[in-house]
Each structure stands twice: as structure tokens, then as C-alpha cells.
C-alpha positions in Angstrom: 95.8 40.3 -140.5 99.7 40.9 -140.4 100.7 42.4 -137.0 103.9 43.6 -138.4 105.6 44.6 -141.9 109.2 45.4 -142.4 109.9 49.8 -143.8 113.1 50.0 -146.2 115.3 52.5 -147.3 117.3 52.0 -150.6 120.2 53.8 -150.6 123.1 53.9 -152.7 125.8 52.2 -150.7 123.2 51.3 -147.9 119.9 49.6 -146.6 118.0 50.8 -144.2 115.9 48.2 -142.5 112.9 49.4 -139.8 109.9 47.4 -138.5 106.5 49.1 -138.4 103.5 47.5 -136.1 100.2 47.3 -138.4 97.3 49.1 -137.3 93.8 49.2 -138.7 94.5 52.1 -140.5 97.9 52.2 -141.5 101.3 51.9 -139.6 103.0 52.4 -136.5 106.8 53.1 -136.4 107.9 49.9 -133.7 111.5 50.5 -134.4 114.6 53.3 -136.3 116.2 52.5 -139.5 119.1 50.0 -138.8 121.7 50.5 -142.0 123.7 47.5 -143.9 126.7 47.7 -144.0 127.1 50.8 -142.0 126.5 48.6 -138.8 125.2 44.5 -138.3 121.5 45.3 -139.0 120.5 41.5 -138.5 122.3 42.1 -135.4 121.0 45.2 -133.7 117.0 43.9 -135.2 117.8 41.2 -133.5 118.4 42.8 -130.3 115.8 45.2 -130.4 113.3 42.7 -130.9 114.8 41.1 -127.8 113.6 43.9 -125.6 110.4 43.4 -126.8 108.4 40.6 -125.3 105.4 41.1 -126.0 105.9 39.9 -130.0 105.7 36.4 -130.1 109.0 34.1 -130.8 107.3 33.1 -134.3 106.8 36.8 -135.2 110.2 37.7 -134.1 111.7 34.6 -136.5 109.6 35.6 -139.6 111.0 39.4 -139.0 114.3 38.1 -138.7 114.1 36.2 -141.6 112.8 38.5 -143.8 115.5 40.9 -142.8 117.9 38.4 -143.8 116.5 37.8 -147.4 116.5 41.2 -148.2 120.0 42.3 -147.1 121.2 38.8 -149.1 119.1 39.7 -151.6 120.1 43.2 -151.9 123.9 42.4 -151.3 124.0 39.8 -153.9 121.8 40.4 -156.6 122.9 44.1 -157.0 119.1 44.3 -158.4 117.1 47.6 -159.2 114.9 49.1 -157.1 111.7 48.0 -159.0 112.8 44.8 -159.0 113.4 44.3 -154.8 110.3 46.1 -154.3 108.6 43.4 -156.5 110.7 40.5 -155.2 109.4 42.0 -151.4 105.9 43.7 -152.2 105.3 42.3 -148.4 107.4 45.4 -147.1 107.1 49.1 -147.3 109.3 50.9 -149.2 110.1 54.8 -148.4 111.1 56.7 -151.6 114.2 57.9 -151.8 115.1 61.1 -149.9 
């Protein structure tokens, strides 16, 4: 089982990235929304995950790495919703608000 799974926000001008911890039976928030470009979300992921040492090194990479595909990804490609939710069906998204 996956121990943790990446929450996004699509916003207009933005991307909110979060990490959630899995549970059994559902989700637990691990970490806030960090927003691209607003701020370095790699960056500040990076960092929180840091502080945290009780995810492994290889957890912390895959995070990271996924982060980075979908802020390339979204930056980039300029795609539609659907089709980053189908691109990254691995991660969470929240509905727009």
C-alpha cells in the first residue's frame, strides 16, 4: 500500500500542491497547500519534508519528483483539467472552490 499521495488544487493562475499520509480508510492532511508560482513550491515541499524524519529518503524523492512533473507538466503543457487529472490519476484532486 502507498503510504502517501500528493492533494492538488487547480487554479487559474496557480497550483496548489499538498501531501496527504494514506490511512486505511482514507487520508490524512501531512502538509498545507504550497502554490506555484505564488512561492517555490518544490522548494518549501522540499523543506517541509526535511523536518520530517520519520518518511524514508526514497519516499521523500518519489514525492519530490512527482511534485516536479506536475508543476512541469502544468506549466508547460497549459493542459485541461481532465487531462492532468488523467495524466496524474495517482494524486487527489480537490474540485475547484
Amino acid at each position: 500500500m502507498k503510504k502517501f499521495t500528493l492533494r492538488v488544487i487547480l487554479l487559474n493562475t496557480n497550483l496548489g500542491i499538498a501531501i496527504d499520509h494514506v490511512q486505511k480508510v482514507g487520508f490524512s492532511p501531512l502538509t498545507i497547500y504550497f502554490f506555484w508560482p505564488r512561492n517555490d513550491a518544490w522548494q518549501e515541499i522540499k523543506n517541509e519534508l526535511r523536518s520530517k524524519p520519520w518518511i524514508s529518503e526514497n519516499d521523500k524523492i518519489e514525492l519530490l519528483n512527482r511534485a516536479s512533473q506536475i508543476i512541469n507538466y502544468w506549466q508547460e503543457k497549459k493542459a485541461s483539467r481532465n487531462e492532468i487529472e488523467q495524466v496524474f490519476s495517482d494524486c487527489n484532486f480537490l474540485q475547484n472552490i
